[in-house]
PDB file of N, CA, C and O in Angstrom, chain B, residues numbered from 101:
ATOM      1  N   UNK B 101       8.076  51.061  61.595  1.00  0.00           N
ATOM      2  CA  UNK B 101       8.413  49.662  61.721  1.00  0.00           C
ATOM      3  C   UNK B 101       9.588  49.299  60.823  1.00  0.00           C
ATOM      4  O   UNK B 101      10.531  48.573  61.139  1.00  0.00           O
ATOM      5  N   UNK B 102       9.350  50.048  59.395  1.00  0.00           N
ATOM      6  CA  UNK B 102      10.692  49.060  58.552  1.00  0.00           C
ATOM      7  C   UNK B 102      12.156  49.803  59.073  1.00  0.00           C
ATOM      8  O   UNK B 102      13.239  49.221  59.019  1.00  0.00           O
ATOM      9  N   UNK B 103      11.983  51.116  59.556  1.00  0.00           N
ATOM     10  CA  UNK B 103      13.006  52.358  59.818  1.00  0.00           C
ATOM     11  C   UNK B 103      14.061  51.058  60.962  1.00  0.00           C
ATOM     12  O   UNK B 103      15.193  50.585  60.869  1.00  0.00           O
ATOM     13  N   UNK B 104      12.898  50.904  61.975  1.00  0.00           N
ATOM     14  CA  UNK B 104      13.165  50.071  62.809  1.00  0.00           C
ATOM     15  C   UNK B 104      13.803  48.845  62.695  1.00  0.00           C
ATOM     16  O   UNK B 104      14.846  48.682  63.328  1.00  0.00           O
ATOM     17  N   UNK B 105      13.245  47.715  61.818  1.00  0.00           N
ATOM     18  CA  UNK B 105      14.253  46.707  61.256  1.00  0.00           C
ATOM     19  C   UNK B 105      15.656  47.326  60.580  1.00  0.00           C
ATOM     20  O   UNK B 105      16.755  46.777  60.654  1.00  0.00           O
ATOM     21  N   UNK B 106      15.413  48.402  60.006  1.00  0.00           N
ATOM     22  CA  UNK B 106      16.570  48.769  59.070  1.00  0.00           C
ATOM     23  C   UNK B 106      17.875  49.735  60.440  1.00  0.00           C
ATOM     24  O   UNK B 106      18.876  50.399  60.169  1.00  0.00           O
ATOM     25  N   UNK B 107      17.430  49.493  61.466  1.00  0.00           N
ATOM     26  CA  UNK B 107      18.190  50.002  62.351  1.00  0.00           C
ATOM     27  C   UNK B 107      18.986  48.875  62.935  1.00  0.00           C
ATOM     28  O   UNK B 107      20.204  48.936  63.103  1.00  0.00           O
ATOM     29  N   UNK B 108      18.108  47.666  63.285  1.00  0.00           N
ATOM     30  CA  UNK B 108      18.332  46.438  63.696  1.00  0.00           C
ATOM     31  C   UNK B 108      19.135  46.198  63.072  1.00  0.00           C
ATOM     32  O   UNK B 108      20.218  46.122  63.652  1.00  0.00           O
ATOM     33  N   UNK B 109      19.131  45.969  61.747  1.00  0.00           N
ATOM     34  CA  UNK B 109      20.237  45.444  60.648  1.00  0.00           C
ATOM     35  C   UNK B 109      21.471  46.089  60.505  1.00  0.00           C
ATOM     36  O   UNK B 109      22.500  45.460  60.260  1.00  0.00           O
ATOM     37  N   UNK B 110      21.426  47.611  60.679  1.00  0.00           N
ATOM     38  CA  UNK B 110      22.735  48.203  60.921  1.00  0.00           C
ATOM     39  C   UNK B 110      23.591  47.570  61.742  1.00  0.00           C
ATOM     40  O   UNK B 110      24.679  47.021  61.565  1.00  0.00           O
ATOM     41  N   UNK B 111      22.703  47.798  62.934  1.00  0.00           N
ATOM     42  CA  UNK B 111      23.275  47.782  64.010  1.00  0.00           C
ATOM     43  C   UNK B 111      24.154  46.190  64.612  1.00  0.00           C
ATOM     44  O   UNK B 111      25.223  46.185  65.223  1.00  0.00           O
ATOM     45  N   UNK B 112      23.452  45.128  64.277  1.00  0.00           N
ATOM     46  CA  UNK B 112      24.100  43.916  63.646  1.00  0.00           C
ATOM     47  C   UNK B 112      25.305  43.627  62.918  1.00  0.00           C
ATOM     48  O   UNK B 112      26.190  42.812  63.178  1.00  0.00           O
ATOM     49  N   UNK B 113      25.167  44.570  61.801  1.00  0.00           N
ATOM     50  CA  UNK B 113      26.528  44.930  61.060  1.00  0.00           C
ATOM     51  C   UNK B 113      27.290  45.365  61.356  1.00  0.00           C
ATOM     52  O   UNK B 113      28.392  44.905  61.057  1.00  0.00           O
ATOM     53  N   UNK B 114      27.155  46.635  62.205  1.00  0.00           N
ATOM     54  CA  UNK B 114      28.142  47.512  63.192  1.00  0.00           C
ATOM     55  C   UNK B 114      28.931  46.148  63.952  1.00  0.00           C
ATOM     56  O   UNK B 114      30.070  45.866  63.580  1.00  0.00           O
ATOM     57  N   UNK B 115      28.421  45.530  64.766  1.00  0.00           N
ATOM     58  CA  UNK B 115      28.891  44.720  65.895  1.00  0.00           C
ATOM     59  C   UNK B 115      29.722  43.381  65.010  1.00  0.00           C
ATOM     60  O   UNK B 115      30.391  42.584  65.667  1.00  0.00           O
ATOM     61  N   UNK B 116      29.630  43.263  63.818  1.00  0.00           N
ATOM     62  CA  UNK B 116      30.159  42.177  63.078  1.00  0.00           C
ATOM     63  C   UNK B 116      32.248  42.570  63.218  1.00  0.00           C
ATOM     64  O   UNK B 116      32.916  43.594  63.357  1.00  0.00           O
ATOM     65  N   UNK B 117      32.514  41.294  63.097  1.00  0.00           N
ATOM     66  CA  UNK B 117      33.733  41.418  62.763  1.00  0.00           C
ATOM     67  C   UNK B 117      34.454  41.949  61.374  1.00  0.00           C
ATOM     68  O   UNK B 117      33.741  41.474  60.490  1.00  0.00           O
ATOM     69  N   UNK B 118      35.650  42.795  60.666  1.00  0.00           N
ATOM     70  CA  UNK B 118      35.663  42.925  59.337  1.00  0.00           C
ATOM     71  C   UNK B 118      35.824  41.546  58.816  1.00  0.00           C
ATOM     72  O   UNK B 118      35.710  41.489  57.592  1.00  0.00           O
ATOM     73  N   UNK B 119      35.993  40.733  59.246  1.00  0.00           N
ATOM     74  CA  UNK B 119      36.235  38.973  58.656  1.00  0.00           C
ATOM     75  C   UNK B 119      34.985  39.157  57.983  1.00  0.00           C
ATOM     76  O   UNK B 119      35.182  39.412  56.795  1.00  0.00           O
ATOM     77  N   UNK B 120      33.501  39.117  58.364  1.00  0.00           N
ATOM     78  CA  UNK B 120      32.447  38.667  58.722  1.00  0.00           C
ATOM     79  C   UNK B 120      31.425  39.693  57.723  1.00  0.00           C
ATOM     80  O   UNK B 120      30.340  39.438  57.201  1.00  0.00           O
ATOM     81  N   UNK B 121      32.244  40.923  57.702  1.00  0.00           N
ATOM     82  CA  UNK B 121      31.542  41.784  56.703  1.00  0.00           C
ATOM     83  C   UNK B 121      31.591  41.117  54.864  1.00  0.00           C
ATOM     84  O   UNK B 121      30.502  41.151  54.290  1.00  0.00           O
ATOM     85  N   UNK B 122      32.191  40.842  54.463  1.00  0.00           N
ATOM     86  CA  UNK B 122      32.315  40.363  53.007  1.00  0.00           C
ATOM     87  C   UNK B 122      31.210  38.833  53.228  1.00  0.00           C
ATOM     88  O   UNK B 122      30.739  38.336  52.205  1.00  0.00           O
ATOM     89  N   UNK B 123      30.980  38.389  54.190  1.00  0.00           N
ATOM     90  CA  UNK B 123      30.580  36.815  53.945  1.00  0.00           C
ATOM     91  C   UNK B 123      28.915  37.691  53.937  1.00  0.00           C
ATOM     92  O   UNK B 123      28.147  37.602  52.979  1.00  0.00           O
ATOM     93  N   UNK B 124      28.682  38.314  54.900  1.00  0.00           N
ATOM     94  CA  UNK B 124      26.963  39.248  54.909  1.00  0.00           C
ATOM     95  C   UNK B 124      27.019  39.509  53.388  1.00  0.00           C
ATOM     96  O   UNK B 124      26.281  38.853  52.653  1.00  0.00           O
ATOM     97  N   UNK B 125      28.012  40.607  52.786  1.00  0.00           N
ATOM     98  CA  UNK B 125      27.516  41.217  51.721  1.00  0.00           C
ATOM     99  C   UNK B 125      27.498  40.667  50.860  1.00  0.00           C
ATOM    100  O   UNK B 125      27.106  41.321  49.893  1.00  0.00           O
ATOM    101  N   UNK B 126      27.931  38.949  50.519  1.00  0.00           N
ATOM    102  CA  UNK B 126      27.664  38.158  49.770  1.00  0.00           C
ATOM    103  C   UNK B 126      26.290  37.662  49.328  1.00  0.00           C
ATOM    104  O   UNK B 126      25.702  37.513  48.257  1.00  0.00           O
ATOM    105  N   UNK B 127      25.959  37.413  51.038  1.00  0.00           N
ATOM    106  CA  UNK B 127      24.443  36.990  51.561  1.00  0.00           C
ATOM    107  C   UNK B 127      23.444  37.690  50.536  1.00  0.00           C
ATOM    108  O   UNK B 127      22.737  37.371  49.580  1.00  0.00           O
ATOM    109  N   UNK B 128      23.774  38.799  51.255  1.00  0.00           N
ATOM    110  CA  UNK B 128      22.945  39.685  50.837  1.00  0.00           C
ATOM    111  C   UNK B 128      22.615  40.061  49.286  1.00  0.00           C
ATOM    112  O   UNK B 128      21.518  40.142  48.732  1.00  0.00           O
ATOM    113  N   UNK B 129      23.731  40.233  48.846  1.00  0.00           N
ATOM    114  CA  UNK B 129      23.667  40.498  47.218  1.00  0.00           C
ATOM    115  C   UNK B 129      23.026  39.143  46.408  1.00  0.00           C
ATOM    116  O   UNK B 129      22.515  39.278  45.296  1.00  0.00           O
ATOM    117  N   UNK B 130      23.116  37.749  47.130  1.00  0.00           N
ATOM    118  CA  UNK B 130      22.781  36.761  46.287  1.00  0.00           C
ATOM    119  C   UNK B 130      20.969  36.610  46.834  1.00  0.00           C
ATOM    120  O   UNK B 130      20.174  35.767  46.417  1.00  0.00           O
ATOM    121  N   UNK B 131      20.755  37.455  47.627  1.00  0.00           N
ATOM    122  CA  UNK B 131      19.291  37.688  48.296  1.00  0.00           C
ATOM    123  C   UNK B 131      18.500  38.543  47.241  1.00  0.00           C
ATOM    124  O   UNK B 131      17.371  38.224  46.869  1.00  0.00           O
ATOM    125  N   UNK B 132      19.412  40.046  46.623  1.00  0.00           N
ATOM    126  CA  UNK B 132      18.696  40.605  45.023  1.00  0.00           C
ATOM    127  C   UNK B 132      18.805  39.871  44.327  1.00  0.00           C
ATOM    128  O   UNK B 132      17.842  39.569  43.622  1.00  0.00           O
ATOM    129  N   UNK B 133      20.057  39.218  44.188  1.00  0.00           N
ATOM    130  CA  UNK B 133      19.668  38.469  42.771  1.00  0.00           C
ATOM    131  C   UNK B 133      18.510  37.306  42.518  1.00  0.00           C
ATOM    132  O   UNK B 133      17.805  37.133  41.524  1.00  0.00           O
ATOM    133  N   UNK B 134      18.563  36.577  43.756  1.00  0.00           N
ATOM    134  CA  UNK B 134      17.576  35.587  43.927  1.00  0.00           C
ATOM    135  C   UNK B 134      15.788  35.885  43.567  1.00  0.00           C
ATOM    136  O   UNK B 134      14.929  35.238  42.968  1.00  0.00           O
ATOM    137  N   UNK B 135      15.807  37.155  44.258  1.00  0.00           N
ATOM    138  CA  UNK B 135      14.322  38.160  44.010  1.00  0.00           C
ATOM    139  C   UNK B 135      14.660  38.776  42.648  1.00  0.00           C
ATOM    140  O   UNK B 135      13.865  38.370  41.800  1.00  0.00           O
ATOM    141  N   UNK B 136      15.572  39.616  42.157  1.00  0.00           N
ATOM    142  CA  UNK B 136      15.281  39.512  40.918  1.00  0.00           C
ATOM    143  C   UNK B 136      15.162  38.713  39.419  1.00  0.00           C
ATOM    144  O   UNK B 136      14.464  38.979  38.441  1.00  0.00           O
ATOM    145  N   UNK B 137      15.890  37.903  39.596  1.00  0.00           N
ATOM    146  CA  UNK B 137      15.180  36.822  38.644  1.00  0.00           C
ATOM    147  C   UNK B 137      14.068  36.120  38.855  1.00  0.00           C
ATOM    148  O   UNK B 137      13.310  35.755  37.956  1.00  0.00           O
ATOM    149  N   UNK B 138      13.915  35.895  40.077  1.00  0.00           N
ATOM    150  CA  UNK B 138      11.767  35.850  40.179  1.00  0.00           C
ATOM    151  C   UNK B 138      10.987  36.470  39.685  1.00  0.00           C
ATOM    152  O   UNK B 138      10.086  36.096  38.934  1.00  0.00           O
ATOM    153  N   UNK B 139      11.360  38.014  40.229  1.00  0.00           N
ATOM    154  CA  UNK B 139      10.825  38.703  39.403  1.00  0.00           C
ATOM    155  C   UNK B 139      10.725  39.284  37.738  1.00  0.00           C
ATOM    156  O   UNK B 139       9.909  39.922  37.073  1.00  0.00           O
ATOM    157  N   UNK B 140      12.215  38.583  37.497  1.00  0.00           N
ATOM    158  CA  UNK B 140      12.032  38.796  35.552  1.00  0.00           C
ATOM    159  C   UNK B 140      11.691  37.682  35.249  1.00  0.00           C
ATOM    160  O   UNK B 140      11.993  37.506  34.068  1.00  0.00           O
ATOM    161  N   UNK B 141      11.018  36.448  35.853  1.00  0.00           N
ATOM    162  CA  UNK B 141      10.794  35.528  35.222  1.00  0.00           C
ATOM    163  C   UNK B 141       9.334  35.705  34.879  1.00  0.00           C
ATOM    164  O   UNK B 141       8.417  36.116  35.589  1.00  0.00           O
ATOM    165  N   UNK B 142       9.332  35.184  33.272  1.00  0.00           N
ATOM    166  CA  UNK B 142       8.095  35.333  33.114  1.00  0.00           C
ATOM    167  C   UNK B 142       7.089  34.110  32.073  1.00  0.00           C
ATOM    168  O   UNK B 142       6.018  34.154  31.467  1.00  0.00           O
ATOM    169  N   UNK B 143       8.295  32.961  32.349  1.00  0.00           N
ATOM    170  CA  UNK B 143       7.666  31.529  32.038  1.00  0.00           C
ATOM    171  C   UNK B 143       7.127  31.208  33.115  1.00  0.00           C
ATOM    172  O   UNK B 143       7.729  31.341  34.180  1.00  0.00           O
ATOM    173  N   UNK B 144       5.446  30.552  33.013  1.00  0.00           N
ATOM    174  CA  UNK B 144       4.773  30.133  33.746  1.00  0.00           C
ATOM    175  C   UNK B 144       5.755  28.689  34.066  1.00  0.00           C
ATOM    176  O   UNK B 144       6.786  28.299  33.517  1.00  0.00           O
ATOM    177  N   UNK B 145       5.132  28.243  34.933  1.00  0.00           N
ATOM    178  CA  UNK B 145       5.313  26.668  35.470  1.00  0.00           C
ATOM    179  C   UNK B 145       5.621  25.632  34.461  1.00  0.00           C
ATOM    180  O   UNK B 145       6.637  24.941  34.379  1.00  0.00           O
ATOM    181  N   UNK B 146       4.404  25.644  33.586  1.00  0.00           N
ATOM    182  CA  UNK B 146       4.527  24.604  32.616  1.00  0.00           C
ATOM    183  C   UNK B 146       5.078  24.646  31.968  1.00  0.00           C
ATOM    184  O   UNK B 146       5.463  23.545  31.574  1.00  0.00           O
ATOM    185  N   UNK B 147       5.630  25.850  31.258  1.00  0.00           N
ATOM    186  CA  UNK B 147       6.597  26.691  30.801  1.00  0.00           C
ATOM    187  C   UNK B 147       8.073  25.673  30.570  1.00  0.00           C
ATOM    188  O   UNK B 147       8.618  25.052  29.658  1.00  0.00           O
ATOM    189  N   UNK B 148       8.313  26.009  32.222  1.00  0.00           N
ATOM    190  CA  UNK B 148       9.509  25.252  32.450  1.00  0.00           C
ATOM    191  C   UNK B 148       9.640  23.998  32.405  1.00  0.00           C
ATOM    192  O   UNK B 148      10.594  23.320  32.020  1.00  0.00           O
ATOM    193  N   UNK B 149       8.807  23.753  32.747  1.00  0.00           N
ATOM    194  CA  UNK B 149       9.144  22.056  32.617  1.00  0.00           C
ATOM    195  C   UNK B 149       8.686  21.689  31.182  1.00  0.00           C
ATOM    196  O   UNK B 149       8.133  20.620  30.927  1.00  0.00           O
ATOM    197  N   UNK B 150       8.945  22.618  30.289  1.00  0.00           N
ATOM    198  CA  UNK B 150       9.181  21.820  29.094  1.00  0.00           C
ATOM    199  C   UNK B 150       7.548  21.870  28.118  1.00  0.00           C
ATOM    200  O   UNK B 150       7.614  21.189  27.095  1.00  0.00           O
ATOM    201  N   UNK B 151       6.131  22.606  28.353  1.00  0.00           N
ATOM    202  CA  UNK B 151       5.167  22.050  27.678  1.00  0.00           C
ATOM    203  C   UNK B 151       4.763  21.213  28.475  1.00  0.00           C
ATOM    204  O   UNK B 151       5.435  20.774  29.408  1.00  0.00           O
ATOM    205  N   UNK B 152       3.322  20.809  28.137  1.00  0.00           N
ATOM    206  CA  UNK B 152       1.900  20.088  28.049  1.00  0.00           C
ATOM    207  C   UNK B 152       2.563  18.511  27.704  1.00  0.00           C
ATOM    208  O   UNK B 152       2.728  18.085  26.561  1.00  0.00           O
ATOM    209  N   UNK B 153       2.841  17.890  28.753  1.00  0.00           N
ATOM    210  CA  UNK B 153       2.823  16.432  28.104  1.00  0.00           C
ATOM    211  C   UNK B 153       2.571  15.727  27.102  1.00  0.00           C
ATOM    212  O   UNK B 153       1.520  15.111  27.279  1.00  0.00           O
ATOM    213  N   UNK B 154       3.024  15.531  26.157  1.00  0.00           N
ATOM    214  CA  UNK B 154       2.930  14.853  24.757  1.00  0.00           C
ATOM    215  C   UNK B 154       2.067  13.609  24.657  1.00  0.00           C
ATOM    216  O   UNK B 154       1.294  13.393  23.724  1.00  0.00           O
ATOM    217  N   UNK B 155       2.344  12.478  26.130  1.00  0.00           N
ATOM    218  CA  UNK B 155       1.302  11.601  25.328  1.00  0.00           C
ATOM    219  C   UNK B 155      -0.272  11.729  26.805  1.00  0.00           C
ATOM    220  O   UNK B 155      -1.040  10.865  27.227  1.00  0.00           O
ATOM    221  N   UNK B 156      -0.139  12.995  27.091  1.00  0.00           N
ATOM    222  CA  UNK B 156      -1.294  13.262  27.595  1.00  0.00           C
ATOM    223  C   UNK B 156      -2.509  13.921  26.659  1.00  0.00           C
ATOM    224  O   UNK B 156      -3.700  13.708  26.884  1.00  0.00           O
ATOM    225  N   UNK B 157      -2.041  14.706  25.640  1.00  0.00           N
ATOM    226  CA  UNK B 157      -2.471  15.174  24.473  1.00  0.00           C
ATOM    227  C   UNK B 157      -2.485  14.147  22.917  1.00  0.00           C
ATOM    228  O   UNK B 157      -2.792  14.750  21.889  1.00  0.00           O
ATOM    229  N   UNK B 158      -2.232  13.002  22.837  1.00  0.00           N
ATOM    230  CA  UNK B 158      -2.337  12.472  21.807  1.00  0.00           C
ATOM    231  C   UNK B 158      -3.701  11.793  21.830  1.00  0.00           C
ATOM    232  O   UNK B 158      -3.876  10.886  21.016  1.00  0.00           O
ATOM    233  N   UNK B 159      -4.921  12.197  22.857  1.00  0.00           N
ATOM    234  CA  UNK B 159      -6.419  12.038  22.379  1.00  0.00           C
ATOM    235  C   UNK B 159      -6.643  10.103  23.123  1.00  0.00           C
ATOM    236  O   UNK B 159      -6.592   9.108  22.399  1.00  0.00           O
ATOM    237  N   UNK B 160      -6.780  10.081  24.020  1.00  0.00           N
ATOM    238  CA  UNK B 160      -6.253   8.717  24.440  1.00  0.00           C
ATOM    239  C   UNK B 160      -8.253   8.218  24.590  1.00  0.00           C
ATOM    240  O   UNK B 160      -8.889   7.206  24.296  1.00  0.00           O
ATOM    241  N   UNK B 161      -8.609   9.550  25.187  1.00  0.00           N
ATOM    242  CA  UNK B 161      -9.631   9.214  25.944  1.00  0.00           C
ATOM    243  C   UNK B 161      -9.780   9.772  27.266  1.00  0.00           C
ATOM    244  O   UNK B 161      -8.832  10.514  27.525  1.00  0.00           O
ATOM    245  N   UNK B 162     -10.633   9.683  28.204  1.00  0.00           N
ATOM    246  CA  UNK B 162     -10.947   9.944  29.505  1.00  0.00           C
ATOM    247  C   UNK B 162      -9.645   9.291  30.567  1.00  0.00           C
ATOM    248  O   UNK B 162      -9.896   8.185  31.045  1.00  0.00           O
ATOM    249  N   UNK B 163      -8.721   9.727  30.823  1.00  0.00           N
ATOM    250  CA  UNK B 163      -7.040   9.143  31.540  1.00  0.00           C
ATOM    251  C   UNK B 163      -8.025   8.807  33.193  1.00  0.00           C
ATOM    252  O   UNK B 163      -7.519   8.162  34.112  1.00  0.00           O
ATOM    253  N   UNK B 164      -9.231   9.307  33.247  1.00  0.00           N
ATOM    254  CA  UNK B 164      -9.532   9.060  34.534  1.00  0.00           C
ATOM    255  C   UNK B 164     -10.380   7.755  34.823  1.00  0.00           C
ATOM    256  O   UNK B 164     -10.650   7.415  35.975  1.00  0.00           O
ATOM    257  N   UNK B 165     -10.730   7.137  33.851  1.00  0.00           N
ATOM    258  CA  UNK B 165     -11.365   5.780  34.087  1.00  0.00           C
ATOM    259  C   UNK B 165     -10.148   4.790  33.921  1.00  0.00           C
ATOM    260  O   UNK B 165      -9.418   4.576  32.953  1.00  0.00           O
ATOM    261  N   UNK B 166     -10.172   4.343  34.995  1.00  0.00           N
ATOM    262  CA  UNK B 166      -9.093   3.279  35.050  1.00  0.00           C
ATOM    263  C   UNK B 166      -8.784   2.218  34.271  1.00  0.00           C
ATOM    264  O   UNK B 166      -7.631   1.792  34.325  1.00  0.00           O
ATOM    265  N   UNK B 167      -9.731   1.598  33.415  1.00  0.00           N
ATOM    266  CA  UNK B 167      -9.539   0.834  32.244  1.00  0.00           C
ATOM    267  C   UNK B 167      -8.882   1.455  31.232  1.00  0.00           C
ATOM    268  O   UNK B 167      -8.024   0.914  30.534  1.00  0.00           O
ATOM    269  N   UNK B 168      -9.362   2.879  31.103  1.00  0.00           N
ATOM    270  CA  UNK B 168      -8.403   3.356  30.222  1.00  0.00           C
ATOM    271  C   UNK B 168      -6.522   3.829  30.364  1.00  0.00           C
ATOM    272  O   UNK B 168      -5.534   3.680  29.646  1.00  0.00           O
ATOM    273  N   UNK B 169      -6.720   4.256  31.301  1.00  0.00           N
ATOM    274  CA  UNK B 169      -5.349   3.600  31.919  1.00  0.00           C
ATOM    275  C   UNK B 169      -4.517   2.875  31.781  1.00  0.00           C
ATOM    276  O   UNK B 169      -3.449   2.891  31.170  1.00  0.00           O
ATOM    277  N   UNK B 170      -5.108   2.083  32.478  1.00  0.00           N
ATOM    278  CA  UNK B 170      -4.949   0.545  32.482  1.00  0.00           C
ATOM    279  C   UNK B 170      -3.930   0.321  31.266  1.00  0.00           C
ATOM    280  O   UNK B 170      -2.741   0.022  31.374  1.00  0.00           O
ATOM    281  N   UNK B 171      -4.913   0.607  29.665  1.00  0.00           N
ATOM    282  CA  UNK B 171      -4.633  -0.009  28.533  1.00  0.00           C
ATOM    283  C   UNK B 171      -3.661   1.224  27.954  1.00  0.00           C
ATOM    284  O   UNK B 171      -2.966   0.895  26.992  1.00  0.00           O
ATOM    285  N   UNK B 172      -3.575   2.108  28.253  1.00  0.00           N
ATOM    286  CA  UNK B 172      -2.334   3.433  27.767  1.00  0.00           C
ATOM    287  C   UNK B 172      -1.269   2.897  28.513  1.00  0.00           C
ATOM    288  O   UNK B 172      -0.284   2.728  27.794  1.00  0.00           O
ATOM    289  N   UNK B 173      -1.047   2.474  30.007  1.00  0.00           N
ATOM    290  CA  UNK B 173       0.091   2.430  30.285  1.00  0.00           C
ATOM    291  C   UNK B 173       0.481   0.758  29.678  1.00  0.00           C
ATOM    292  O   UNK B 173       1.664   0.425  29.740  1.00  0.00           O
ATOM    293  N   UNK B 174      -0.329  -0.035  29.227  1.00  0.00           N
ATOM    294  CA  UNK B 174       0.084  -1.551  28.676  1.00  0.00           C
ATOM    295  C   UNK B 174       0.574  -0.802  27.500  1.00  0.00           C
ATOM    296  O   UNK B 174       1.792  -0.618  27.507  1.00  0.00           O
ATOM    297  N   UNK B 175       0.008  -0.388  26.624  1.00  0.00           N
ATOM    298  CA  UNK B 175       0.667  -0.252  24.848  1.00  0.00           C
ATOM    299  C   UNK B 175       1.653   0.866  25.291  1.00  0.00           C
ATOM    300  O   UNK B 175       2.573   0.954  24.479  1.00  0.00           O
ATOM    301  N   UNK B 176       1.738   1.603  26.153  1.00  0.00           N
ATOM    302  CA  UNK B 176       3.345   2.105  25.997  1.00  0.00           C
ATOM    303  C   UNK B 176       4.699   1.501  26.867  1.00  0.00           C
ATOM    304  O   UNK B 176       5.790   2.057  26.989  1.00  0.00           O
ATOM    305  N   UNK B 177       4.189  -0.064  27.534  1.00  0.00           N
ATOM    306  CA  UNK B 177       5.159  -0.907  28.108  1.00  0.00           C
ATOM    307  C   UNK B 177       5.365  -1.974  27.249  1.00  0.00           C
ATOM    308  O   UNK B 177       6.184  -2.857  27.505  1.00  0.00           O
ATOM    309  N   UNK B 178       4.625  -1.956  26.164  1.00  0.00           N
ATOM    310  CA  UNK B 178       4.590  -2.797  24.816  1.00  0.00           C
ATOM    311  C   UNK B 178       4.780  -2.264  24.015  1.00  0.00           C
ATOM    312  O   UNK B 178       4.491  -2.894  22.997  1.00  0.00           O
ATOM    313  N   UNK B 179       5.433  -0.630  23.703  1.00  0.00           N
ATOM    314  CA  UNK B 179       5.613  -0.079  22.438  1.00  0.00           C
ATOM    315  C   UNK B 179       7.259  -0.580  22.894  1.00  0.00           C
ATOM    316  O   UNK B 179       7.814  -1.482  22.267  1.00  0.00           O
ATOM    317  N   UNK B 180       8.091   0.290  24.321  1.00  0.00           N
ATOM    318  CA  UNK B 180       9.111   0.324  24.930  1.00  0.00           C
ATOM    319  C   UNK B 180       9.703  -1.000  24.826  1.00  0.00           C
ATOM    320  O   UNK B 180      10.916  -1.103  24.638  1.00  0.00           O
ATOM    321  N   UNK B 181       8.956  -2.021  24.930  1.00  0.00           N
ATOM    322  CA  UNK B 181       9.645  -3.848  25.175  1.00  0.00           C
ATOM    323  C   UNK B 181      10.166  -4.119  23.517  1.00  0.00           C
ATOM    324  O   UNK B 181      11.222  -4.690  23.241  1.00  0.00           O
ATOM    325  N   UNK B 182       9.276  -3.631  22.588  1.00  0.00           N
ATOM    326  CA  UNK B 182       9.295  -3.828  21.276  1.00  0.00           C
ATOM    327  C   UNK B 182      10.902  -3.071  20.867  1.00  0.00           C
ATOM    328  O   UNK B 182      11.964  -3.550  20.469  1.00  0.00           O
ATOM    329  N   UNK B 183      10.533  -1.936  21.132  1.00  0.00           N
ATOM    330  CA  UNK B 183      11.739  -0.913  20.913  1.00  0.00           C
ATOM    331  C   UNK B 183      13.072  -1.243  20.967  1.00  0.00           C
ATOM    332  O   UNK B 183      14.009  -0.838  20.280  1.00  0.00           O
ATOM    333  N   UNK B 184      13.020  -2.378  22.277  1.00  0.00           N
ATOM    334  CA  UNK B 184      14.319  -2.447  22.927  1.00  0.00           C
ATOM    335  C   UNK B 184      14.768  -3.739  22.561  1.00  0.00           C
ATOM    336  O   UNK B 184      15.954  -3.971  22.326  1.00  0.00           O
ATOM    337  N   UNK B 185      13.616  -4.836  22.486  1.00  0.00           N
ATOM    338  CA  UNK B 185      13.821  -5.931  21.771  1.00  0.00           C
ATOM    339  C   UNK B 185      14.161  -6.105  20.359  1.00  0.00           C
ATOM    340  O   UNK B 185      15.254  -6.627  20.138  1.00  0.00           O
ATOM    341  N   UNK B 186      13.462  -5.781  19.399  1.00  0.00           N
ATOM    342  CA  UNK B 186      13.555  -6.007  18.160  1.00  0.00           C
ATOM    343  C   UNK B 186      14.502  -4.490  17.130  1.00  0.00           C
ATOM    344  O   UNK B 186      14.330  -4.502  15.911  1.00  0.00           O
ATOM    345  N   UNK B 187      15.210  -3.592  17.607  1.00  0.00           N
ATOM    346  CA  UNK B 187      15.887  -2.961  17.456  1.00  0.00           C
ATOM    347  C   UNK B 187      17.325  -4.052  16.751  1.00  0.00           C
ATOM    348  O   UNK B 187      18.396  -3.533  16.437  1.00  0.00           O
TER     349      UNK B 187
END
């Protein structure tokens, strides 16, 4: 089966124009590179984006009862108003 794709693909190439050959082997080469830095990557997700949310971790309480909520997102639209006001 892969012998077979890898014949297909020749054979594709064969029939290409020389214009047409450099724009494939571009393709193609930015196709390893693309898979290999996937594969050397070895920061998870959260990783990347920087860490664990800061004021998800400052001990708020249960973020899933909505009162509490509620009152985290008021004192940090009242820390921000303060900030910007009295600066």
């Amino acid at each position: 089966m892969q012998s077979t794709n890898l014949q297909q693909i020749l054979q594709a190439i064969d029939s290409l124009d020389d214009r047409q050959i450099p724009v494939v082997l571009e393709f193609i080469l930015s196709l390893k590179s693309d898979i290999d830095h996937h594969l050397n990557s070895s920061q998870t997700v959260l990783e990347k984006m920087g860490g664990y949310p800061e004021f998800l971790l400052d001990g708020y309480g249960d973020l899933s009862d909505r009162d509490v909520r509620k009152q985290k997102i008021a004192d940090i639209i009242r820390s921000r108003h303060q900030a910007r006001n009295y600066e």
